[in-house]
C-alpha positions, -999 to 999 in steps of 0.1 A, spaced: 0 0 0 13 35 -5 9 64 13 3 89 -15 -33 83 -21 -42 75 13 -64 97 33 -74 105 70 -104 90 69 -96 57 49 -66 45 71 -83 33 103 -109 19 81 -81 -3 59 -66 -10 92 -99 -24 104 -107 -42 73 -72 -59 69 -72 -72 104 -110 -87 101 -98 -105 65 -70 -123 83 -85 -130 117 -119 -140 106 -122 -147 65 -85 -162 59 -95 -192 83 -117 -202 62 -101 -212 34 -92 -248 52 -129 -252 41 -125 -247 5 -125 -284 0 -163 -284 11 -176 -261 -11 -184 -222 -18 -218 -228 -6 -207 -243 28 -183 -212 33 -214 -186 19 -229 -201 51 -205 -195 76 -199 -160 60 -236 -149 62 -244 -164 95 -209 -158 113 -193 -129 94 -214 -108 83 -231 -97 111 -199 -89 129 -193 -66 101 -224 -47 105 -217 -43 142 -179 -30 133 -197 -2 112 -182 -19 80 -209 -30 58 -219 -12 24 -179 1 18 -191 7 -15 -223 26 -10 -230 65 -5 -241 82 28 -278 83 18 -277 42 14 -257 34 44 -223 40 28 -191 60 39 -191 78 6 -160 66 -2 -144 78 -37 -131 52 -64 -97 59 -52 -104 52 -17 -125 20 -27 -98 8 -49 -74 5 -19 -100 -17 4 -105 -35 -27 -67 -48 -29 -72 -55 10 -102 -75 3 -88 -96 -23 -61 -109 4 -85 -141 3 -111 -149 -21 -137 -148 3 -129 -111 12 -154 -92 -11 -181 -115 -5 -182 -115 28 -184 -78 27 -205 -81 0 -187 -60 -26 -182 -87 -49 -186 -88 -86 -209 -89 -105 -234 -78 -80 -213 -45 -72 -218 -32 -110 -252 -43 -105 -261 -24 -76 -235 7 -97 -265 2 -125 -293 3 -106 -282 30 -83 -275 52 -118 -301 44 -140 -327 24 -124 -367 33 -118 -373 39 -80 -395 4 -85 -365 -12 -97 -339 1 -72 -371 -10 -41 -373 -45 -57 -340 -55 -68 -314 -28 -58 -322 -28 -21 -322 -63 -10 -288 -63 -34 -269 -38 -10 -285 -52 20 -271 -87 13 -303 -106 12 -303 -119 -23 -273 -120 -49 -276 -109 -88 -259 -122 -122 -249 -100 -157 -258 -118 -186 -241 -103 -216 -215 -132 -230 -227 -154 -258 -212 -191 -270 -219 -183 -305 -205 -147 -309 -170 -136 -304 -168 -115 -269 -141 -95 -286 -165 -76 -305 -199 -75 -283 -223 -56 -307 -227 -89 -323 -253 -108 -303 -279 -131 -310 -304 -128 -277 -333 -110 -288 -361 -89 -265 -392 -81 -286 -418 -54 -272 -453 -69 -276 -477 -46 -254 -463 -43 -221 -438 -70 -219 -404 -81 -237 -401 -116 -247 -368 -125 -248 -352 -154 -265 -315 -162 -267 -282 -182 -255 -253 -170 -227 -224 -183 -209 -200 -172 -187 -227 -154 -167 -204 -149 -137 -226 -158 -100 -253 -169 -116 -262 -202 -96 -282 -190 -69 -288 -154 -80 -323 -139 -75 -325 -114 -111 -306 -112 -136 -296 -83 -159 -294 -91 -194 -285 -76 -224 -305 -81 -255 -310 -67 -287 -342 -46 -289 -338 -19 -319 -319 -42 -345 -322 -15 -371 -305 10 -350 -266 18 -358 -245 -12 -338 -242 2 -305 -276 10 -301 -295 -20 -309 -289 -36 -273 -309 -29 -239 -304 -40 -204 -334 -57 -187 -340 -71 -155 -348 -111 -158 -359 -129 -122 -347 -161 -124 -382 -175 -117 -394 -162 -145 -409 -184 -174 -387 -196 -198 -358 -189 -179 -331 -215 -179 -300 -224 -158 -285 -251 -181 -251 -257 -161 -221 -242 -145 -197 -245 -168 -164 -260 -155 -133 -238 -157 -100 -257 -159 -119 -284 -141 -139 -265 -118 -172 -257 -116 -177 -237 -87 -208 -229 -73 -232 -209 -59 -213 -164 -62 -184 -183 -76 -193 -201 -105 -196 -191 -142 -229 -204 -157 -245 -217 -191 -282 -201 -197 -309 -204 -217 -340 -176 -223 -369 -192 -240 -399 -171 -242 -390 -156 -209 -413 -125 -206 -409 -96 -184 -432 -61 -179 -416 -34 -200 -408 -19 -166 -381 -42 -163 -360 -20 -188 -330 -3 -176 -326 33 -185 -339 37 -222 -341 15 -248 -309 10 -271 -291 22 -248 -274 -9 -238 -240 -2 -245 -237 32 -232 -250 19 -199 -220 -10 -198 -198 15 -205 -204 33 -170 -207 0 -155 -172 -12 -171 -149 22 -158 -153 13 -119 -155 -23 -123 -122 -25 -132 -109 -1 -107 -125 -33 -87 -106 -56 -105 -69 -47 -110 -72 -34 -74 -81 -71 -64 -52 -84 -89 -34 -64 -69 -41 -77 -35 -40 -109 -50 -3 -102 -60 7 -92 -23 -8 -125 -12 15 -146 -38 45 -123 -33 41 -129 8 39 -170 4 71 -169 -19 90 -152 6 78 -172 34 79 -200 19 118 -191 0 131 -180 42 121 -213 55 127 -239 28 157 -255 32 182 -272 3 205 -285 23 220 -274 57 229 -238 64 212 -234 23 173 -217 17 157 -210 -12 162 -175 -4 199 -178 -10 196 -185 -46 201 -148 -67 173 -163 -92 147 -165 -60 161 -132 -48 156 -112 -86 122 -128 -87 109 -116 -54 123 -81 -64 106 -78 -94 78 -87 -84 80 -60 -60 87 -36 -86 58 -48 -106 32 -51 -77 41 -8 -70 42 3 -100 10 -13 -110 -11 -5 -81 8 36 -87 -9 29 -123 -43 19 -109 -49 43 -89 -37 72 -104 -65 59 -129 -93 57 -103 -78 93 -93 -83 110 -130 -122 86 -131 -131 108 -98 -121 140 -116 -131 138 -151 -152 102 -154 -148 69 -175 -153 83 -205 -122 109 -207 -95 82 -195 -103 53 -218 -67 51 -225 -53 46 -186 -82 23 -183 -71 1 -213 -34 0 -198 -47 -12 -165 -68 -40 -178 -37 -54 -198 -14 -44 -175 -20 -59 -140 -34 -91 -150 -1 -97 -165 17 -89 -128 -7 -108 -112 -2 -143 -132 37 -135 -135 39 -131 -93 17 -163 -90 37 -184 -116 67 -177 -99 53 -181 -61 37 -215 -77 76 -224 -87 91 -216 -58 63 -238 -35 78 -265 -64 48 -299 -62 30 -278 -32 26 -248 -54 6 -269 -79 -16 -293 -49 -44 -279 -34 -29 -276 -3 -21 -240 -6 -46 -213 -24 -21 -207 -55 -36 -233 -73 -73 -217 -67 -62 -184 -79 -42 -196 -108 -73 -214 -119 -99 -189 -111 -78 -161 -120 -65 -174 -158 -99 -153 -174 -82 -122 -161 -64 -120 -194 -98 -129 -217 -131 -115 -194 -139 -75 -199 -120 -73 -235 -91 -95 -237 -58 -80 -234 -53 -79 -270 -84 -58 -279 -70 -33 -251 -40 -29 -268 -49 -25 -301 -74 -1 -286 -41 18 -267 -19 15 -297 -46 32 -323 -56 58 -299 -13 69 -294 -13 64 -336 -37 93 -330 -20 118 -318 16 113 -340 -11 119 -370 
């Protein structure tokens, strides 16, 4: 953590927060084994209301909805602290994708909507999915998308295919995106509407297993179907065609989120290597930590870890100031850039644990595997910087 973007308030409140992560979340990760759901029930009956009582709940939120009014800068920094175990942001229920829901609904939503669905969101009583990803359309270019919505009197009838809707096996609503004005110009064709998952036609097909593991329940990626599904009109978000612009405001701060959780993901790799490189011994009087290769990789990674969390949040910094919208470049850096740090500092703690690195004994292996889609999810890396690279052409023309 650095101290240049640190404020008065914010500094007993990540003291607070990093000492409840590893007294009362990091001990349960010796229940991974058992399941997410098993954990989700600990953390809601055990945790949570220990972080109501220690003033801590709704981080993320404004004064006016129970929040400290924290800015993305500030939030960015508890959101590297959370991330020291994967459990963190759920348990102080500022995970994804529910957080860019609640963003969404708090923006752009019909007081009916934020009453029914935002609310019980931000109090914790019932969890939400983004449906947006589809199997037959390339991700990298997300104006092309088969899932329709068709306005017939008051309600949309939607029909259409998604995957890698992130959280949603157990969610209560989720928010798709669907194409209601195809004759509009691209990025105007697509809407965002509210889908309960008890609606009609609506379809969980599977949770779709990612390098051999499914997940489940808020961690879990999942397969759906929408087959006639109809909702009331009033289940729009914002205006119609407007679909795009709305991810757009959603996609700024969520990845604030993100790379700020890569980051605190990184510290927790970087702080097992070393551990683990002072105490493992080669042969008498010899560590790990003796060898230069084990010493230039922890420094690096040091390097790395600063310099992308100076990058991050001088980024959240200039989206306080000026908005999404006027730092798509630094944004596009970040995405591309951090992930990269991240699976770098866990490749090299998972080397130096040697066969424990790869077991399931320690959490690398989790993070590795639920981490890879870093690189791939919210544009892949390569889209980012093609984006970057035409954007500098630009200005040399």
């Amino acid at each position: 953590m650095t101290d240049l973007f640190l404020t008065s308030r914010l500094t007993p409140i990540l003291e607070q927060v990093k000492n409840f992560i590893l007294d009362e979340i990091m001990p349960l990760e010796k229940h991974i084994h058992k399941g997410f759901h098993y954990i989700s029930q600990i953390i809601i009956e055990e945790k949570r209301p220990k972080i109501h009582k220690l003033g801590l709940w709704g981080l993320h939120l404004s004064k006016k909805l129970g929040g400290l009014d924290l800015s993305l800068v500030e939030f960015g920094q508890l959101s590297e602290v959370l991330a020291l175990s994967p459990f963190g942001h759920y348990a102080f229920n500022c995970q994804a994708p529910d957080i860019g829901n609640y963003e969404l609904l708090h923006q752009f939503g019909t007081e009916v909507q934020q009453q029914k669905f935002m609310k019980p969101l931000i109090e914790g009583k019932i969890r939400s999915c983004f449906a947006m990803t589809e199997p037959e359309f390339a991700g990298s270019n997300p104006v092309n998308l088969g899932t329709t919505a068709v306005l017939e009197g008051d309600n949309y009838i939607i029909n259409g295919h998604k995957w890698y809707t992130s959280s949603a096996d157990g969610a209560s609503f989720a928010i798709v995106m669907a194409v209601t004005n195809p004759d509009n110009p691209p990025h105007q064709r697509a809407s965002m509407i509210i889908v309960p998952t008890d609606t009609k036609g609506y379809q969980f097909v599977r949770n779709i297993s990612v390098m051999g593991d499914e997940g489940e329940g808020w961690s879990s990626h999942a397969e759906l179907r929408f087959e006639n599904c109809i909702v009331p009109k009033e289940n729009l978000i914002g205006q119609a065609g407007t679909g795009f612009a709305l991810a757009q405001h959603r996609l700024g701060p969520g990845r604030i989120h993100h790379t700020m959780r890569w980051i605190g993901i990184s510290e927790r790799a970087l702080d097992m290597m070393i551990q683990y490189a002072l105490k493992r011994q080669l042969n008498i009087g010899e560590k790990l930590a003796d060898k230069q290769v084990i010493q230039h990789w922890i420094a690096e990674c040091r390097a790395n870890i600063n310099a992308a969390r100076l990058m991050v949040l001088d980024t959240a910094r200039q989206i306080d100031e000026k908005g999404a919208s006027a730092v798509k470049d630094s944004i596009s850096m970040i995405k591309f850039f951090v992930p990269k740090i991240m699976h770098e500092t866990l490749d090299r703690a998972i080397q130096v644990h040697g066969g424990l690195g790869v077991s399931d004994d320690t959490i690398l292996s989790h993070l590795w595997r639920h981490e890879r889609p870093s690189r791939i999810y919210d544009g892949a890396d390569e889209v980012h910087k093609s984006a970057l690279a035409k954007s500098i052409f630009k200005k040399y023309q």
